[in-house]
PDB file of N, H, CA, C and O in Angstrom:
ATOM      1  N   UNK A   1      -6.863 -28.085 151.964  1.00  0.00           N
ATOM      2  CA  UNK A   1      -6.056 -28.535 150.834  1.00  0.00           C
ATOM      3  C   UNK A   1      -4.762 -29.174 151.313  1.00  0.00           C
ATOM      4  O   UNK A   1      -4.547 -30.263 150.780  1.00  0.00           O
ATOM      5  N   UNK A   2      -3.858 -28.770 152.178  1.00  0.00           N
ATOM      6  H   UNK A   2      -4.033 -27.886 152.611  1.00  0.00           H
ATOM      7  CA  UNK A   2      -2.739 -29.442 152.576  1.00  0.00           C
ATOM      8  C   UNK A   2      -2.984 -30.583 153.281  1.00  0.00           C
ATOM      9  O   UNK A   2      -2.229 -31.541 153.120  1.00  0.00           O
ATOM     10  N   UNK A   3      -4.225 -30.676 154.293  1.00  0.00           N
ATOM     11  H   UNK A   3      -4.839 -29.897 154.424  1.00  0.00           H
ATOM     12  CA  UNK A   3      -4.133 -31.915 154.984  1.00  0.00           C
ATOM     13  C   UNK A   3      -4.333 -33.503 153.575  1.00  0.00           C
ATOM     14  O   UNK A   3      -3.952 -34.671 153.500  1.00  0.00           O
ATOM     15  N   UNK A   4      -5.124 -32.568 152.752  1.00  0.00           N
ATOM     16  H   UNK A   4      -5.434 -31.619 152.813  1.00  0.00           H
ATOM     17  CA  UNK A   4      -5.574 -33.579 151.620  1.00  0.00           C
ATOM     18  C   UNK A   4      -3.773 -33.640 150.856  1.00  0.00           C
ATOM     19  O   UNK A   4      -3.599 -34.457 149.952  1.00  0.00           O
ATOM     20  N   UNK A   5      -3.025 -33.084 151.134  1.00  0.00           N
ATOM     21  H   UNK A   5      -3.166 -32.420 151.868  1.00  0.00           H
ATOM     22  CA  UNK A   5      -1.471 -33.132 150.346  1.00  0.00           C
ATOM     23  C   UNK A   5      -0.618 -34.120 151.100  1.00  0.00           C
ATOM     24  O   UNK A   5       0.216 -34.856 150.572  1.00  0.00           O
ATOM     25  N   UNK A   6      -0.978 -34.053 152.711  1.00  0.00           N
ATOM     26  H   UNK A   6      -1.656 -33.455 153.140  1.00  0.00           H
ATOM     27  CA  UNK A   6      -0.382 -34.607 153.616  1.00  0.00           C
ATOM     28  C   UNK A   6      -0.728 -35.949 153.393  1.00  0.00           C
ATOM     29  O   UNK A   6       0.147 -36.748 153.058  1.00  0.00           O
ATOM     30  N   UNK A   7      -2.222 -36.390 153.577  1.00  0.00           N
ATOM     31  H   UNK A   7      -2.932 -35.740 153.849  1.00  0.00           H
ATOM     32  CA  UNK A   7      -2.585 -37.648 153.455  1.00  0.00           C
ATOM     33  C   UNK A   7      -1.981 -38.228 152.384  1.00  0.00           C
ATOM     34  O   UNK A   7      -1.397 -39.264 152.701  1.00  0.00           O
ATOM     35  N   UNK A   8      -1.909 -37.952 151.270  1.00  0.00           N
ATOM     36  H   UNK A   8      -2.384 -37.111 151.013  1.00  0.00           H
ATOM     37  CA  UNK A   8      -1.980 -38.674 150.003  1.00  0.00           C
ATOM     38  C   UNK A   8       0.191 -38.820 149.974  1.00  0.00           C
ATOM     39  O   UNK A   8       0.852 -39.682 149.393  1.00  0.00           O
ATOM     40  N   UNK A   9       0.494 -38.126 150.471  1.00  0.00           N
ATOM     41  H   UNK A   9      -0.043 -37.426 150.943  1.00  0.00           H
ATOM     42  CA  UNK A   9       1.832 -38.353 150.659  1.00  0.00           C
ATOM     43  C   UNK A   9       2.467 -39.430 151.814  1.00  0.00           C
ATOM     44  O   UNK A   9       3.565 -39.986 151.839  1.00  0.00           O
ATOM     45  N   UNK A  10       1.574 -39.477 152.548  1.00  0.00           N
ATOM     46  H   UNK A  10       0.682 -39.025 152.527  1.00  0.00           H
ATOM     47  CA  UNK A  10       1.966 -40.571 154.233  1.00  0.00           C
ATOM     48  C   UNK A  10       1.372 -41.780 153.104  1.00  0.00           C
ATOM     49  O   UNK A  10       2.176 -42.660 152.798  1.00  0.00           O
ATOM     50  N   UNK A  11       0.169 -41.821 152.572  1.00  0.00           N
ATOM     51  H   UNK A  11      -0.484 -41.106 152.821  1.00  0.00           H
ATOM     52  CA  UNK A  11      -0.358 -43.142 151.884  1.00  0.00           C
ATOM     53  C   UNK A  11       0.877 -43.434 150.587  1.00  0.00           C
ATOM     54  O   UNK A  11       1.415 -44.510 150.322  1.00  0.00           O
ATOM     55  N   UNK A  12       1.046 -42.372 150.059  1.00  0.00           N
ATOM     56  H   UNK A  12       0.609 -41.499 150.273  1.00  0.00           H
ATOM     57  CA  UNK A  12       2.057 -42.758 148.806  1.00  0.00           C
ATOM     58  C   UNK A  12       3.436 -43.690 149.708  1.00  0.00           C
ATOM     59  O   UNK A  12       3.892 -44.814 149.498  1.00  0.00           O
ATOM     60  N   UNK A  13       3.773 -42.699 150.687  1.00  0.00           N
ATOM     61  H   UNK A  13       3.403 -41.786 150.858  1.00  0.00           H
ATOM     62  CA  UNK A  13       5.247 -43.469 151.565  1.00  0.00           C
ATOM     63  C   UNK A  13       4.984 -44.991 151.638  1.00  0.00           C
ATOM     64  O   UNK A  13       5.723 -45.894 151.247  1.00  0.00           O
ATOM     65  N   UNK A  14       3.897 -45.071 152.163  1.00  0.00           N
ATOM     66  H   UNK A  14       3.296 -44.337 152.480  1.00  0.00           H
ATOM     67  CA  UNK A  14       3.291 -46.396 153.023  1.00  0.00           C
ATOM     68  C   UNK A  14       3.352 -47.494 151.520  1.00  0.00           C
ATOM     69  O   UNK A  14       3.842 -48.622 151.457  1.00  0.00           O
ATOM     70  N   UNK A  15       2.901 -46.962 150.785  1.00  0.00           N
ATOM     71  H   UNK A  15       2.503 -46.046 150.836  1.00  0.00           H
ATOM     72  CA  UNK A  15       2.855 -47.833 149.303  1.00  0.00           C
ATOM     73  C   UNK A  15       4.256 -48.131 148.831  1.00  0.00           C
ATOM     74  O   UNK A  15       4.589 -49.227 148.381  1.00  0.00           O
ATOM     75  N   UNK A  16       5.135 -46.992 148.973  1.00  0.00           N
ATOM     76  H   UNK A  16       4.864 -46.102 149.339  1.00  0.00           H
ATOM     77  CA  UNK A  16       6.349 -47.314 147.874  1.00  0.00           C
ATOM     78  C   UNK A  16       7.206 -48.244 149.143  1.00  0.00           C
ATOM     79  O   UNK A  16       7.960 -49.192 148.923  1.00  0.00           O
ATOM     80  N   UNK A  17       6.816 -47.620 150.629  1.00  0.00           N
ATOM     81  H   UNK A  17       6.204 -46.850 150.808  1.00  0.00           H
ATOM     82  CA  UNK A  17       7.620 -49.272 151.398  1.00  0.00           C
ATOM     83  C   UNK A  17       7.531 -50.251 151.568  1.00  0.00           C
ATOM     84  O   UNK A  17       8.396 -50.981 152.052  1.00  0.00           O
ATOM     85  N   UNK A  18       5.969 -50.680 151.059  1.00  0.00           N
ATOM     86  H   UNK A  18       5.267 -50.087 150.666  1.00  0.00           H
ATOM     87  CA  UNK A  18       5.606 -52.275 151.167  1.00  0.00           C
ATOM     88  C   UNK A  18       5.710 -52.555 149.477  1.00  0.00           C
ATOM     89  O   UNK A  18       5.551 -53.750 149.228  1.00  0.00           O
ATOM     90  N   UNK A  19       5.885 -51.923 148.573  1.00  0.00           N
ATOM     91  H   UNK A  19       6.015 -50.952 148.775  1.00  0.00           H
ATOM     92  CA  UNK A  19       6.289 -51.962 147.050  1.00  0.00           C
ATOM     93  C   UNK A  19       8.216 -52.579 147.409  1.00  0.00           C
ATOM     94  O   UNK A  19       8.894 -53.511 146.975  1.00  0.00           O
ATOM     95  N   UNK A  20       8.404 -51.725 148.159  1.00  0.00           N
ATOM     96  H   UNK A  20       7.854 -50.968 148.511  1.00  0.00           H
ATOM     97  CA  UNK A  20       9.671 -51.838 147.994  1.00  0.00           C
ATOM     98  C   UNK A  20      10.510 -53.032 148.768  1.00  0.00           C
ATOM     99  O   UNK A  20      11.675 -53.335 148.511  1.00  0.00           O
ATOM    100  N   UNK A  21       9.479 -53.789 150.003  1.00  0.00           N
ATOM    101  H   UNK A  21       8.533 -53.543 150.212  1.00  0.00           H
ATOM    102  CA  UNK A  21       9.494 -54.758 150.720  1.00  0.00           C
ATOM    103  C   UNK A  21       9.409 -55.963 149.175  1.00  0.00           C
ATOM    104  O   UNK A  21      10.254 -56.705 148.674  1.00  0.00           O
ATOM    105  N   UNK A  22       8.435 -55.757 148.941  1.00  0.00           N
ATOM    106  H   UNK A  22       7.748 -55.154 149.348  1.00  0.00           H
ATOM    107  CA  UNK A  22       8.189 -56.680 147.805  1.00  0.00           C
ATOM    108  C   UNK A  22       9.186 -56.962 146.550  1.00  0.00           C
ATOM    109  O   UNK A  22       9.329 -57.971 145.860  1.00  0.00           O
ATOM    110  N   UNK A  23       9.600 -56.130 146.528  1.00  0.00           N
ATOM    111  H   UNK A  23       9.483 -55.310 147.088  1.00  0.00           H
ATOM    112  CA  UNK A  23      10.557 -55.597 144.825  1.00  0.00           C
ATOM    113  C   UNK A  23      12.370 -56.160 145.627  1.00  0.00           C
ATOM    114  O   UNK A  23      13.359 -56.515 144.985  1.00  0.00           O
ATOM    115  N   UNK A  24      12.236 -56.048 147.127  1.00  0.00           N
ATOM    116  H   UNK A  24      11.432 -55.760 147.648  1.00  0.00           H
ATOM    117  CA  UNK A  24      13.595 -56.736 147.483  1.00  0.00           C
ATOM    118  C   UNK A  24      13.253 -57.984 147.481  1.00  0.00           C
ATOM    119  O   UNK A  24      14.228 -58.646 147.126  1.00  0.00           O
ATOM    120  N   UNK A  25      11.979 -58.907 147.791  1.00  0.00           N
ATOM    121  H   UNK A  25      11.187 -58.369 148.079  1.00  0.00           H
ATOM    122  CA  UNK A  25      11.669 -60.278 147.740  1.00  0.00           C
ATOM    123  C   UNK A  25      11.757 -60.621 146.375  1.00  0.00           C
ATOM    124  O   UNK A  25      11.661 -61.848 146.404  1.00  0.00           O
ATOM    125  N   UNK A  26      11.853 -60.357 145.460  1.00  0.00           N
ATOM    126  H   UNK A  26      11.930 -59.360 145.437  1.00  0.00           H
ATOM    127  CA  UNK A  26      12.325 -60.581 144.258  1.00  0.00           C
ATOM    128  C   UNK A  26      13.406 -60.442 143.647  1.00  0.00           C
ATOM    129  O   UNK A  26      13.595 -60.771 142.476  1.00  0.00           O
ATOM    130  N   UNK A  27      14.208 -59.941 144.394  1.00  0.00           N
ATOM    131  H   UNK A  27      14.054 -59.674 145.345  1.00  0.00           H
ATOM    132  CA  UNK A  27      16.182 -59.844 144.387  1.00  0.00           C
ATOM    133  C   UNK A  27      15.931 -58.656 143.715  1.00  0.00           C
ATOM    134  O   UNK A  27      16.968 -58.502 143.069  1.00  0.00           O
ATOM    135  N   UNK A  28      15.263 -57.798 143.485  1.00  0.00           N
ATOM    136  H   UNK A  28      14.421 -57.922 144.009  1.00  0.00           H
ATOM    137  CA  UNK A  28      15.917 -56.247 142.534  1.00  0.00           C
ATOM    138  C   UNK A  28      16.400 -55.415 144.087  1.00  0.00           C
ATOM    139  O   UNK A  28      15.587 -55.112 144.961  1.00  0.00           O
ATOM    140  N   UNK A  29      17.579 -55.206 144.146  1.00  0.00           N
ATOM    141  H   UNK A  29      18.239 -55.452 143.436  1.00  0.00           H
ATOM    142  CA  UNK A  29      17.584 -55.109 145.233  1.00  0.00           C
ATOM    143  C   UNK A  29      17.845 -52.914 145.175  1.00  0.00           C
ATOM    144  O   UNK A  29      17.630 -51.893 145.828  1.00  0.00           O
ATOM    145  N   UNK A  30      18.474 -53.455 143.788  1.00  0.00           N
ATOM    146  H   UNK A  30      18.649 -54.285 143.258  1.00  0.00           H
ATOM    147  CA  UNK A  30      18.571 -51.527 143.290  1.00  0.00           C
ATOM    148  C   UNK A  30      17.273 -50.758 142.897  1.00  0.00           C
ATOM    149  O   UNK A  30      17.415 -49.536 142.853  1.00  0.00           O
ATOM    150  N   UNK A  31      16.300 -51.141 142.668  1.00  0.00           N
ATOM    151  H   UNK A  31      16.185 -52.133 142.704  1.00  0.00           H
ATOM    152  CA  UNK A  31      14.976 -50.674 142.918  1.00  0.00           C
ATOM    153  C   UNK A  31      14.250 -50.794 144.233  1.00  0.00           C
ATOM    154  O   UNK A  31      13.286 -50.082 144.514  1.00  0.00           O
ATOM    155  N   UNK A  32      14.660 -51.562 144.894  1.00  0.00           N
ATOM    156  H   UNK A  32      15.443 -52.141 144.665  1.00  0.00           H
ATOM    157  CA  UNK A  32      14.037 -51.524 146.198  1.00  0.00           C
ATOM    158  C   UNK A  32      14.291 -50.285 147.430  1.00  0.00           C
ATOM    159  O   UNK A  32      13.639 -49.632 148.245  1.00  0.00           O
ATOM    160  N   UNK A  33      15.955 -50.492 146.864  1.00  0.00           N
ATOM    161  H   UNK A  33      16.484 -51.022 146.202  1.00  0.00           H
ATOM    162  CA  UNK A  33      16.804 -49.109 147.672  1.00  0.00           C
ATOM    163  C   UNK A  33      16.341 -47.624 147.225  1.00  0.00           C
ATOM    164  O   UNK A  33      16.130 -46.558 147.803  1.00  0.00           O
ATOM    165  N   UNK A  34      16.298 -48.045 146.072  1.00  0.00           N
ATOM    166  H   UNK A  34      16.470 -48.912 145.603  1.00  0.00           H
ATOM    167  CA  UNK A  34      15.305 -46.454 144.917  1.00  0.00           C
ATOM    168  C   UNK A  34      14.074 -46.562 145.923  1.00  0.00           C
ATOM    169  O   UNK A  34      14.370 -45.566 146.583  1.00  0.00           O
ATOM    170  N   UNK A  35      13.046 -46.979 146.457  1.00  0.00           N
ATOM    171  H   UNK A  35      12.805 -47.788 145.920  1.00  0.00           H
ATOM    172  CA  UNK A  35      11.840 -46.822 146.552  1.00  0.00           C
ATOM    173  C   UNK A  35      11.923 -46.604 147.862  1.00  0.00           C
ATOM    174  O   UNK A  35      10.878 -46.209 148.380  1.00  0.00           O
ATOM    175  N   UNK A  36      12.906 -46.748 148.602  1.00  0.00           N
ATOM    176  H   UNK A  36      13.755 -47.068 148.181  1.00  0.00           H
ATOM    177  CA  UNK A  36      12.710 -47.042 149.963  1.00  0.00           C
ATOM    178  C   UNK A  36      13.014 -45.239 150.067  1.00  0.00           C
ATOM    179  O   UNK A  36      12.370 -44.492 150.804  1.00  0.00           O
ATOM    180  N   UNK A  37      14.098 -44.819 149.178  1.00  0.00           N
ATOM    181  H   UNK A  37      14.621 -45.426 148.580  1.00  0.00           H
ATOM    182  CA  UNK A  37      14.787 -43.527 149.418  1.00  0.00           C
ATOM    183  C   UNK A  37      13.594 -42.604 149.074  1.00  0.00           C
ATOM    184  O   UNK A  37      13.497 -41.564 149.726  1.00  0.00           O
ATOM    185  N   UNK A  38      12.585 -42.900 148.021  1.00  0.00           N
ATOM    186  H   UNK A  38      12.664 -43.744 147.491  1.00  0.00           H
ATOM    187  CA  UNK A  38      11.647 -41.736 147.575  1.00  0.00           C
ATOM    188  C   UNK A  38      10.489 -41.985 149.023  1.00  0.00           C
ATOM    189  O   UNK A  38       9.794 -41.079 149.482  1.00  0.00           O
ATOM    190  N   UNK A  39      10.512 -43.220 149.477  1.00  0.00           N
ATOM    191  H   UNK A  39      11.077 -43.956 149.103  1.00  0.00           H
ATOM    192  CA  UNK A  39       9.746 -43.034 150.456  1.00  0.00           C
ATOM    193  C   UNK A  39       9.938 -41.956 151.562  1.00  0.00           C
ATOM    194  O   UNK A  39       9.213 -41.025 151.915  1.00  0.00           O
ATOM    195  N   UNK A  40      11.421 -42.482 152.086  1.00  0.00           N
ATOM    196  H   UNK A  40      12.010 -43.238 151.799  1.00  0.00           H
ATOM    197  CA  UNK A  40      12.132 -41.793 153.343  1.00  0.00           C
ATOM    198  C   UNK A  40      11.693 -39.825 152.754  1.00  0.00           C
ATOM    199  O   UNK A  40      11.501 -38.860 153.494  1.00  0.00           O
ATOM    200  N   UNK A  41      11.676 -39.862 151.633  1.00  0.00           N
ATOM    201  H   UNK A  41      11.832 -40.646 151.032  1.00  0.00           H
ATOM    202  CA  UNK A  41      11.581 -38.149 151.258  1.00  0.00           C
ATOM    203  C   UNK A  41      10.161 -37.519 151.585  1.00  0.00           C
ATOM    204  O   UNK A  41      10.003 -36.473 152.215  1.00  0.00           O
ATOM    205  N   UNK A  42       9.319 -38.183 151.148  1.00  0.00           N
ATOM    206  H   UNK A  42       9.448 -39.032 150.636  1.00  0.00           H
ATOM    207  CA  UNK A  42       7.992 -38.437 151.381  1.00  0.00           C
ATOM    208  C   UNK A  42       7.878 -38.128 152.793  1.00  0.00           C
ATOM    209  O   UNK A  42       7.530 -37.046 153.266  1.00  0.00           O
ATOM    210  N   UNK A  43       8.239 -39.287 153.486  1.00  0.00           N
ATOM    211  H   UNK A  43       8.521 -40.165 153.102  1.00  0.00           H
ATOM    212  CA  UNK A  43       7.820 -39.005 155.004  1.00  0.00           C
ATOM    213  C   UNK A  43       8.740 -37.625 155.595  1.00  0.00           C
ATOM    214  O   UNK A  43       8.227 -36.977 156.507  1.00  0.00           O
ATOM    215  N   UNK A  44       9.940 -37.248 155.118  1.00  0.00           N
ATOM    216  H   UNK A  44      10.356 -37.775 154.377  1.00  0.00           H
ATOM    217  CA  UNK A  44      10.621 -36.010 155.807  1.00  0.00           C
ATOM    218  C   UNK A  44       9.968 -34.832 155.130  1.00  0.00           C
ATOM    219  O   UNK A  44      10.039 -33.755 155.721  1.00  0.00           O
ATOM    220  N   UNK A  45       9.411 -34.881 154.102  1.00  0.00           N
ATOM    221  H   UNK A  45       9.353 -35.756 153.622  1.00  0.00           H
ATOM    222  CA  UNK A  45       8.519 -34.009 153.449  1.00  0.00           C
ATOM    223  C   UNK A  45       7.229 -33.536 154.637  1.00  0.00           C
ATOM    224  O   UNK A  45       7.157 -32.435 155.183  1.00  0.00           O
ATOM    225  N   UNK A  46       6.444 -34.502 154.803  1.00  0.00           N
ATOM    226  H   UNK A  46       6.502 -35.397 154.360  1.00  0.00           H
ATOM    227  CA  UNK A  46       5.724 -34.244 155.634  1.00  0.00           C
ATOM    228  C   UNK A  46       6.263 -33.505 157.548  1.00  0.00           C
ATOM    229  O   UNK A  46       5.860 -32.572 158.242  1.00  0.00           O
ATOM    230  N   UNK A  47       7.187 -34.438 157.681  1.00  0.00           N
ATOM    231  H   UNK A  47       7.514 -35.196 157.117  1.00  0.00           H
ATOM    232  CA  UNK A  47       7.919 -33.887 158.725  1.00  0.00           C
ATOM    233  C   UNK A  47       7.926 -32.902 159.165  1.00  0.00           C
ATOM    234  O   UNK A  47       7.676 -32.517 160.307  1.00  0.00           O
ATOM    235  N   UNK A  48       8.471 -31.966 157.521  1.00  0.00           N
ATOM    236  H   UNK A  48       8.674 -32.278 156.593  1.00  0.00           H
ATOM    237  CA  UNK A  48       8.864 -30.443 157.807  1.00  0.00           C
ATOM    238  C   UNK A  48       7.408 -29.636 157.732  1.00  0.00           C
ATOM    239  O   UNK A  48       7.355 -28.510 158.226  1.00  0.00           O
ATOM    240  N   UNK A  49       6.383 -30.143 157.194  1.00  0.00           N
ATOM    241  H   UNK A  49       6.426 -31.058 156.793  1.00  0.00           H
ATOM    242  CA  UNK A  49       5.360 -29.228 157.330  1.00  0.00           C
ATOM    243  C   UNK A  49       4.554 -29.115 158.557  1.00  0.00           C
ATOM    244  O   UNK A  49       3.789 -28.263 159.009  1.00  0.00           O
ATOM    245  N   UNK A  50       5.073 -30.498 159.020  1.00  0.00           N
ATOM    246  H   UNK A  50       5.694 -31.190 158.653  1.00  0.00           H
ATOM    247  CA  UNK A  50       3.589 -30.643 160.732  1.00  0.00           C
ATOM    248  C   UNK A  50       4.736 -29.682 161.566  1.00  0.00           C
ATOM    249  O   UNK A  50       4.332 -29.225 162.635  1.00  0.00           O
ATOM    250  N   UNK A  51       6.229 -29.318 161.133  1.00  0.00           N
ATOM    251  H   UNK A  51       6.557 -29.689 160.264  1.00  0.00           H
ATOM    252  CA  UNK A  51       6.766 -28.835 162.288  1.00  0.00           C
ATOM    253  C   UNK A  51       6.145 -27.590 162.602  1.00  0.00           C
ATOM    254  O   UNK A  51       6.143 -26.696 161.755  1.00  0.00           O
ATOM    255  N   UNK A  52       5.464 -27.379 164.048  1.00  0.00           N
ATOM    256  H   UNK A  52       5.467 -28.105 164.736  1.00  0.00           H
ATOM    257  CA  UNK A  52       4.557 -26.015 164.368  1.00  0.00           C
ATOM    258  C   UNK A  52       6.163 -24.621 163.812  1.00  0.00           C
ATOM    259  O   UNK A  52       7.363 -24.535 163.554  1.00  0.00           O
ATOM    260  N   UNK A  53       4.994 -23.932 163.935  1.00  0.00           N
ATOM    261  H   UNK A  53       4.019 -24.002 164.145  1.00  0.00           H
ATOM    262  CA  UNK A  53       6.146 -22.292 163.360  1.00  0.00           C
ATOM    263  C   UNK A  53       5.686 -21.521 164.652  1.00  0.00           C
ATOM    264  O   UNK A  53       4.610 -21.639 165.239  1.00  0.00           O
ATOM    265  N   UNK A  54       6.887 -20.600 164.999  1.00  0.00           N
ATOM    266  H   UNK A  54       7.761 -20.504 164.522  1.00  0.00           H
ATOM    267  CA  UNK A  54       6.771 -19.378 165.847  1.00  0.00           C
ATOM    268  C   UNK A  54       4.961 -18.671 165.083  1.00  0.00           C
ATOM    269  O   UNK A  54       4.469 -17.632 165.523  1.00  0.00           O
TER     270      UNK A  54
END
C-alpha cells in the first residue's frame, strides 16, 4: 500500500512541475510558484518516508 502512495505522489510532483513549467509560459506566474511549492511538498513528503529508521 505505501509503495502504491509513494508512486502516485513522485507522479503527482512530476505533473504539477511540468503543469507549472507550462502555467509560467503563459505569464501566471503566481500559480506557477503555487504549483511548484505543492510539488516541492510532495517530493519532501516522500523524502521523509524512504528515510531508513533505526
Amino acid at each position: 500500500m505505501s509503495d502504491t502512495v509513494i508512486s502516485v505522489l513522485m507522479l503527482t510532483g512530476v505533473v504539477l512541475t511540468g503543469g507549472a513549467a507550462y502555467v509560467f509560459r503563459q505569464g501566471d506566474k503566481r500559480r506557477a510558484l503555487l504549483m511548484l511549492v505543492a510539488a516541492l511538498v510532495m517530493f519532501a513528503n516522500v523524502a521523509v518516508w524512504l528515510v531508513p529508521v533505526k
